[in-house]
C-alpha positions as CSV (number, residue, x, y, z in Angstrom):
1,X,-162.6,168.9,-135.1
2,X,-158.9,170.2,-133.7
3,X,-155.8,168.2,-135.1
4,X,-152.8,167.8,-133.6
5,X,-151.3,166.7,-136.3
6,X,-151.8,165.5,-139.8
7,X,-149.9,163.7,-142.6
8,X,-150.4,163.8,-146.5
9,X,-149.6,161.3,-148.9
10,X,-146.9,160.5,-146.1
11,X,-143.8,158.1,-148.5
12,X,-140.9,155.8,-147.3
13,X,-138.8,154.2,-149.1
14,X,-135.4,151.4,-148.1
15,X,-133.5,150.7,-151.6
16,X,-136.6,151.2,-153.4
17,X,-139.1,149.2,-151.8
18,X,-142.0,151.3,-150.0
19,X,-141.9,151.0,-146.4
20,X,-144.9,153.5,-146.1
21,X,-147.1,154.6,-148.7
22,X,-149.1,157.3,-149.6
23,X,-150.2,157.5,-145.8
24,X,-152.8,160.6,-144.9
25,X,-153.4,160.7,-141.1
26,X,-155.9,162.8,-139.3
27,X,-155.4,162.3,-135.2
28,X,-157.6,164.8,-133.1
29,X,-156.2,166.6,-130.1
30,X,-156.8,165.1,-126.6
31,X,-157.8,161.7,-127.9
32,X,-156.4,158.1,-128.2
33,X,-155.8,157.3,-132.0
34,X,-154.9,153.1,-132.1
35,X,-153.1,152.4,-135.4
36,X,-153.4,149.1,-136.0
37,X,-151.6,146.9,-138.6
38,X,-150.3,143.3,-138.8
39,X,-146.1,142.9,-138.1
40,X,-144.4,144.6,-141.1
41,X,-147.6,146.7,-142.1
42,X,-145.3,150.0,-141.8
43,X,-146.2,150.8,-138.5
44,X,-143.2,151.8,-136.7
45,X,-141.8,153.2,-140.0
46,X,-144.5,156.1,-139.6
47,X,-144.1,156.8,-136.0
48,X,-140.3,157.1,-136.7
49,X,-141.4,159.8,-139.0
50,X,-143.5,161.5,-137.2
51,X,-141.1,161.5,-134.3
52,X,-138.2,162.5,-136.5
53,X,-135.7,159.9,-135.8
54,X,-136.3,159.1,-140.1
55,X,-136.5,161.0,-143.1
56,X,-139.5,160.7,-145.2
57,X,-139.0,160.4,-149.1
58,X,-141.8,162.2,-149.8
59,X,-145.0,163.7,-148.6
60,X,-146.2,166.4,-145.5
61,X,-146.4,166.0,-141.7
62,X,-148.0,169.1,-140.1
63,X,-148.0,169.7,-135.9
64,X,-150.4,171.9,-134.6
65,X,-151.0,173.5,-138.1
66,X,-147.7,174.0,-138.9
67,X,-145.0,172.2,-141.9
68,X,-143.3,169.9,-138.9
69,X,-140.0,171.2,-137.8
70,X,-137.7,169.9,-135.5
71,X,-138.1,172.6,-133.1
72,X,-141.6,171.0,-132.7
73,X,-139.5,167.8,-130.8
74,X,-139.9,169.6,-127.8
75,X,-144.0,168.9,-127.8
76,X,-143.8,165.5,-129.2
77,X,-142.8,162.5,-126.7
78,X,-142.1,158.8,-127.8
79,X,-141.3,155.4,-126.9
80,X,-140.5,153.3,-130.1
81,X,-139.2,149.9,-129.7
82,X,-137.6,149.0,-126.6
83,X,-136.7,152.0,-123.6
84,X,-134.0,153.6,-123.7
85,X,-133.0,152.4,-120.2
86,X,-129.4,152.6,-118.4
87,X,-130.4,149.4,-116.3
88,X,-127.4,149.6,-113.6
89,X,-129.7,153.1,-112.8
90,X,-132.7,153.5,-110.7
91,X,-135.8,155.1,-112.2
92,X,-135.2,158.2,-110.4
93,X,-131.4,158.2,-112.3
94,X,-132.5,157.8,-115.6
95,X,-134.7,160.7,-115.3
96,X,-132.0,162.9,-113.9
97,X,-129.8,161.8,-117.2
98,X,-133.0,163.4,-119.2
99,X,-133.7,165.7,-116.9
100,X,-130.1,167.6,-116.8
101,X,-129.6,166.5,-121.0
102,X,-133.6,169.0,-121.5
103,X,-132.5,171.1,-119.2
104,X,-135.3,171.0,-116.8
105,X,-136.4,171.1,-113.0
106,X,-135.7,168.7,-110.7
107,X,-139.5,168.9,-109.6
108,X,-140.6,167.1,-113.2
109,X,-138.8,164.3,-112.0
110,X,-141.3,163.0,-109.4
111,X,-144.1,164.5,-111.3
112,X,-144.0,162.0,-113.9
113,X,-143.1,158.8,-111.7
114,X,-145.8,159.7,-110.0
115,X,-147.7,159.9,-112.9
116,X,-146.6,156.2,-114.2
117,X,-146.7,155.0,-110.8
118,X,-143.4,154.7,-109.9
119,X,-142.8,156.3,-106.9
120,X,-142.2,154.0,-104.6
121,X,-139.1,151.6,-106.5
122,X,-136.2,153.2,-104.3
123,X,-132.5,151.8,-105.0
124,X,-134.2,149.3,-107.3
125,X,-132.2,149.2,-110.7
126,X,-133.9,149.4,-113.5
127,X,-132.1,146.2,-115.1
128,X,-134.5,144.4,-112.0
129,X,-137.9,146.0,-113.0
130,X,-140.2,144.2,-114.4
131,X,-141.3,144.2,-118.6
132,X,-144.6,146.6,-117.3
133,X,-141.8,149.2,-115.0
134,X,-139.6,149.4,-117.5
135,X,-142.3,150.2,-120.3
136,X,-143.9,152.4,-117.7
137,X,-140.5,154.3,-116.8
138,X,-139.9,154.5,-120.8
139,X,-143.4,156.1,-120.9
140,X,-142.0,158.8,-118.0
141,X,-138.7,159.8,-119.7
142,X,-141.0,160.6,-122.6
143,X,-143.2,162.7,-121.0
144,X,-140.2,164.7,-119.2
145,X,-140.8,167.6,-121.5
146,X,-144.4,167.6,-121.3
147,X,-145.2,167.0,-124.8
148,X,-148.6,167.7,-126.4
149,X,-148.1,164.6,-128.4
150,X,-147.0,161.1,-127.5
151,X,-145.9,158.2,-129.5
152,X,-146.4,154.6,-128.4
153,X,-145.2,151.6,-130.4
154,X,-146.1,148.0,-129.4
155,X,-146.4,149.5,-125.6
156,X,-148.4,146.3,-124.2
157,X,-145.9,144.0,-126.3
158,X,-144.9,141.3,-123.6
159,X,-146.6,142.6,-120.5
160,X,-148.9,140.1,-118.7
161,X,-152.4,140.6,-118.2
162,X,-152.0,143.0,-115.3
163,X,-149.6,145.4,-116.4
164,X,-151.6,145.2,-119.9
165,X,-154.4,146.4,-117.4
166,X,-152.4,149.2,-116.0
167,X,-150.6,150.6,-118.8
168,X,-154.2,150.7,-120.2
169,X,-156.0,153.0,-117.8
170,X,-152.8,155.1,-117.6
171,X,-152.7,155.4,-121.2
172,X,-156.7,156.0,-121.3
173,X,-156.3,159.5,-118.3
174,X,-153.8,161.0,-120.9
175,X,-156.1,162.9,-123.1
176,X,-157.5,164.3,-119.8
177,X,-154.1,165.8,-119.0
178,X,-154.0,167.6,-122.3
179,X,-151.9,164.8,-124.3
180,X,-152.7,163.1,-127.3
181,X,-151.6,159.8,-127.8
182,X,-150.7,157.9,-130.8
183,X,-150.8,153.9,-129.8
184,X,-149.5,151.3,-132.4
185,X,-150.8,147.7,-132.2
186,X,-151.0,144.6,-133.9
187,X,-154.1,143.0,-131.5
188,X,-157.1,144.1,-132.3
189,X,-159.2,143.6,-129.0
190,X,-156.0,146.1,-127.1
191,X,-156.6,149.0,-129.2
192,X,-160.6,148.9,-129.2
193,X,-160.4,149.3,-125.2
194,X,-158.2,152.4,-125.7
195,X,-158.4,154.4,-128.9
196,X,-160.9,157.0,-129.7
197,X,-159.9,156.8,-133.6
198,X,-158.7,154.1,-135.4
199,X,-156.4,153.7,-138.6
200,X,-155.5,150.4,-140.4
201,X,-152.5,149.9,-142.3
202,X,-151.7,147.0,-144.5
203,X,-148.1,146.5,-146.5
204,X,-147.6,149.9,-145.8
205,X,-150.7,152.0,-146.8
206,X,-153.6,153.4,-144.6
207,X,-156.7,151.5,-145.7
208,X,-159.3,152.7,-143.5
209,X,-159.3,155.7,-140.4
210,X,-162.5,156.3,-138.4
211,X,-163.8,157.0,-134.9
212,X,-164.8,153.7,-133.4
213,X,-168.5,153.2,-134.0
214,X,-170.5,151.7,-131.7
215,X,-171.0,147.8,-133.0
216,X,-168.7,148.7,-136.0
217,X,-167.9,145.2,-136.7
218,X,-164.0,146.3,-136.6
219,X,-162.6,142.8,-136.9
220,X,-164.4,142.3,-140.7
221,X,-162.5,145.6,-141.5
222,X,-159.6,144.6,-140.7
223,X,-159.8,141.2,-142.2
224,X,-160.6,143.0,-145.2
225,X,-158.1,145.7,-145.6
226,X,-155.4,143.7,-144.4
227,X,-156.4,140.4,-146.8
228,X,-156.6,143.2,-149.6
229,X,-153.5,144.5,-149.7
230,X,-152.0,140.9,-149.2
231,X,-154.2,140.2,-152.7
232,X,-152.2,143.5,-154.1
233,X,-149.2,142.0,-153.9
């Protein structure tokens, strides 16, 4: 078993109060790990981390079996929250903005629309896409840089059922292309179609990580870990 990367007795704290806690992740390269957790649970708080946009209090993250540096940015991709989107631009714009920021070709541009299925949205502004094109071109400015790793938060949050359906087999031919991906949910059902590995976090602590197992009754385990932690408090 290869990891990409790995976090040990991964803290965060705001004035005092843990955000995360105590988290030890373990997500296999190529696959699809779901981490799923109710609103609040600490999700995006980790991925922030691991992405380095915050500062943990305490605690390890390695990539690729090293400490985590920020030189490792350059292999890590990540849409958190909403995309970061100049919506008076078209698709093909915004990646030139990234594109000419990283410093690379020109050619990467169409390989990634092409990729999310974008190719064909012309002078269309990206203030006029859809909630499913604009996730979808978020997904494209992070994988500009090719990253080994890529960070999802909430990705299906708001789509209907047929750009759930797409963003779902897009998201599922990425380990195939060499990526890892790192998907955060709060519905159980999304992340069973799509992850490999599963972790559960609850009020900011990992309470159970596994590969799915074949008529693992998944919904009682998260009932559980989630109602547990509630009990904690």
């Amino acid at each position: 078993m290869e990891l990409i990367l790995k976090t040990t007795q991964l803290c965060k704290q705001f004035k005092g109060q843990a955000a995360v806690n105590n988290v030890s992740l373990h997500i296999q390269k190529n696959s699809v790990y779901g981490l799923l957790g109710p609103n609040g649970a600490g999700k995006s708080t980790l991925l922030k981390m691991i992405a380095g946009m915050i500062q943990p209090t305490s605690g390890t993250i390695e990539f690729r079996g090293q400490p985590w540096h920020r030189q490792h940015l350059a292999d890590i991709g990540a849409l958190i929250e909403t995309p970061p989107l100049y919506e008076n631009l078209t698709a093909h714009e915004n990646l030139k903005v990234r594109t000419l920021a990283l410093g690379l070709p020109e050619q990467r541009i169409h390989e990634v629309l092409d990729i999310v299925q974008l190719t064909n949205t012309g002078k269309k502004r990206a203030g006029q896409f859809s909630l499913g094109m604009k996730q979808r071109l978020g997904i494209a400015l992070a994988l500009l840089s090719e990253p080994k790793l890529l960070i999802l938060d909430e990705p299906t949050n708001g789509l209907d059922p047929i750009g759930i359906q797409d963003l779902r087999e897009l998201i599922r031919g990425f380990p195939h292309k060499g990526i890892t991906v790192i998907l955060s949910s709060h519905i159980l059902s999304e992340v069973v179609q799509i992850a490999d590995h599963i972790g559960i976090i609850a009020s900011g602590n990992l309470g159970y990580e596994s590969e799915i197992q074949q008529g693992a009754d998944l919904e009682r385990i998260f009932m559980d870990v989630v109602g547990a932690y509630r009990e904690a408090r």
